[in-house]
N, C-alpha and C positions, 0 to 999 in steps of 0.2 A: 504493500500500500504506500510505504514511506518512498519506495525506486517511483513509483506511477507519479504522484505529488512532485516528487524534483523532475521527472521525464517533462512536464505537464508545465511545469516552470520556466524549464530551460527553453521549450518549441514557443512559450506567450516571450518570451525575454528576447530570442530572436525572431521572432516578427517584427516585437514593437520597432526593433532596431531598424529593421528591413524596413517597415511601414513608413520612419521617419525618415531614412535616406532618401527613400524615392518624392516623401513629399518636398524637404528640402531639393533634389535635381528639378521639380517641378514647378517650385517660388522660386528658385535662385534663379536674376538674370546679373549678368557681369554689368557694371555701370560704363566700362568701357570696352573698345573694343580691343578684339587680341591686338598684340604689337604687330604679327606680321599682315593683321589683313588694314591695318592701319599704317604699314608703310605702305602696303600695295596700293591704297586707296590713293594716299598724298602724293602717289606718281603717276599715278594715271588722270586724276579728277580736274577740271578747269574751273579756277574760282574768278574767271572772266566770264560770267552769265548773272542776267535776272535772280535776285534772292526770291521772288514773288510774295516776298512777305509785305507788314506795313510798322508802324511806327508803334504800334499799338501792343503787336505781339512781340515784339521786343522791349516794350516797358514794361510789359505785364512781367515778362521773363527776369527781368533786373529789379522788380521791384521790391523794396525795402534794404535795397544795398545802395551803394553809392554810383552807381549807373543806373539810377533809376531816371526815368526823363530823356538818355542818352537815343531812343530810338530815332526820331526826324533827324537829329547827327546822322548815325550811321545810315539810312536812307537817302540821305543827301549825298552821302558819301559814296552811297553805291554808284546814283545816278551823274555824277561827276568824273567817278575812275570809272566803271566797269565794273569793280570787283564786288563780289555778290556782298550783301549786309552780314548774311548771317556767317558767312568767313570772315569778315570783319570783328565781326563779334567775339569771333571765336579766338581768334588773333590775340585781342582786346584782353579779355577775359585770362588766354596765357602770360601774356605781357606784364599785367598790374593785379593781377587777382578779379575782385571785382569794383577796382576803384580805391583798393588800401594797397596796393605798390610802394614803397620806400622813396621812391625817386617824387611821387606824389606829395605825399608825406612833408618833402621837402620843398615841393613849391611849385614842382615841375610837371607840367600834363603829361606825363610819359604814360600816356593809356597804350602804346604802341611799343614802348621804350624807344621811339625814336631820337635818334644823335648820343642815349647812352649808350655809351662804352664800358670795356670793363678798365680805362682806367677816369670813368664820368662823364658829364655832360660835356659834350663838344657844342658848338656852336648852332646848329641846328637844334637842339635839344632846346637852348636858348629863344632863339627863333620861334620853336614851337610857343614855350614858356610866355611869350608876349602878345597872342594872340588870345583871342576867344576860345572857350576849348570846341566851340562845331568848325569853327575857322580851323582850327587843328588838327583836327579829326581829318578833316576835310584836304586840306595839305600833305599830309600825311599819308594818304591814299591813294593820295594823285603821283604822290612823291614815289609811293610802292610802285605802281602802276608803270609811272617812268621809267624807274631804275631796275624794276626786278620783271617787270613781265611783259614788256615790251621790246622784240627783237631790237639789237641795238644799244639799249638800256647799258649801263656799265654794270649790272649784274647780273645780268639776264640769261636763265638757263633752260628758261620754258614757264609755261602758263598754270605751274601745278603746286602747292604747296612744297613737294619735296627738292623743286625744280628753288624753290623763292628762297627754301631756308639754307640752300648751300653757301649763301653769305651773308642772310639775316641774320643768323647764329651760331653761336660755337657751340651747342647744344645739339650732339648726331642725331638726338630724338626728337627736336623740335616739330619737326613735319607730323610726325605720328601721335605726339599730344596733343597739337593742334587741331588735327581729324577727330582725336575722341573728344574734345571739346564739344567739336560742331556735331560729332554724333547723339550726345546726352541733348543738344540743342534743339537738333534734328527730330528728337524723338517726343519734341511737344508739338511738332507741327502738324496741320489737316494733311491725312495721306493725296491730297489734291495737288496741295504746294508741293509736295517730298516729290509726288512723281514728275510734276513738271521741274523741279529740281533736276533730278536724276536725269532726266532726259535732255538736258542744255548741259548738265556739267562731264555727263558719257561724249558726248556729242554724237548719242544719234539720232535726234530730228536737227540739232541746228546744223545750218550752211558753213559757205566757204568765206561769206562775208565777214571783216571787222567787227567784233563787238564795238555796240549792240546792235549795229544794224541790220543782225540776224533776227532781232524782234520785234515784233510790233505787238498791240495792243491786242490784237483780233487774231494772232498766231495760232492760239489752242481752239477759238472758235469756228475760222474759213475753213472752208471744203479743201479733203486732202487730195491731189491728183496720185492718178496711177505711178508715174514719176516719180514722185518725191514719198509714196510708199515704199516702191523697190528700191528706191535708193535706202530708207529706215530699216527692211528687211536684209537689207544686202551689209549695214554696218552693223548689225546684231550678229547676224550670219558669222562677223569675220571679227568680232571682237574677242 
């Protein structure tokens, strides 16, 4: 009777165990993503597209921290350089936290860490320091834009995160934090915005035109031609 009792024991003791693991596989989501599908990301993905968000869903996202308000900035910001808001953000958010960065702290709008160095503010940093911070924001974008993502540019290695941080930072993971950033970001948005996301920054519905003049307003609403479907089947095909 006393062997049956502990048999009886031991089979409830390993289920519960069993029971718990699988529910914990079940809740548990990783808040970021693996390193390696967050480097792959930050070398393939172009943060030269439409964010299609608004000002709105970005304050709501910052709010009660020190980026709160910041959304019409980076919206402005997008529609001046190119580069999507919500990489901006995400950018932002790696740079200075959320608005409590050290360089801040001190006086200096370094939401970018733009013109610091590791041995301090250069003259730009300065520069920025004397502006308005949406003026800065704003400069600062334009400034990336010039230098890092534009053939040409004095740093220019391509249109990708992992392409931008080969001289933005002495930091080899920088491009891959910065994707799990915009991933956790990513992952408050309507699945409407994420797949027109997806589809400007894969590039396959946008063209061979300049950002933005790949988009217009009525892009996701006109009639798609046979053409420009087999061109979208044929870059899925081959990606």
């Amino acid at each position: 009777m006393k062997a049956m009792i502990l048999m009886l024991t031991v089979v409830i003791l390993i289920l519960s165990i069993t029971l718990g693991f699988l529910i914990f596989k079940l809740e548990y989501k990783p808040s970021e993503l693996p390193e390696e599908t967050a480097i792959e990301l930050a070398k393939t993905i172009t943060v030269l597209r439409p964010s299609f968000i608004d000002a709105q869903i970005i304050n709501d996202y910052f709010e009660g921290t020190a980026l709160e308000g910041f959304g019409e900035y980076l919206i402005n910001a997008e529609k001046s350089s190119g580069i999507g808001a919500d990489y901006l953000l995400a950018i932002m958010i790696h740079e200075c936290g959320v608005g409590t960065g050290p360089w801040i702290k001190n006086g200096y709008k370094a939401y970018f860490s733009w013109g610091i160095t590791d041995s301090g503010p250069n003259s730009e940093a300065e520069k920025v320091k004397n502006m308005s911070i949406e003026d800065g924001i704003i400069y600062v974008a334009n400034q990336i834009k010039a230098l890092y993502l534009t053939k040409g540019g004095a740093y220019y290695k391509g249109e990708t995160l992992s392409a931008m941080g080969t001289y933005y930072a002495s930091d080899g993971s920088w491009a891959s934090s910065v994707i799990s950033i915009h991933t956790k970001f990513a992952s408050t948005l309507d699945e409407k915005i994420r797949a027109k996301q997806w589809a400007m920054s894969s590039r396959v519905l946008n063209g061979d035109l300049l950002v933005p003049l790949y988009f217009t307003s009525d892009y996701f609403t006109r009639p798609m031609t046979r053409e420009e479907l087999s061109i979208i089947l044929w870059r899925i095909q081959n990606k």
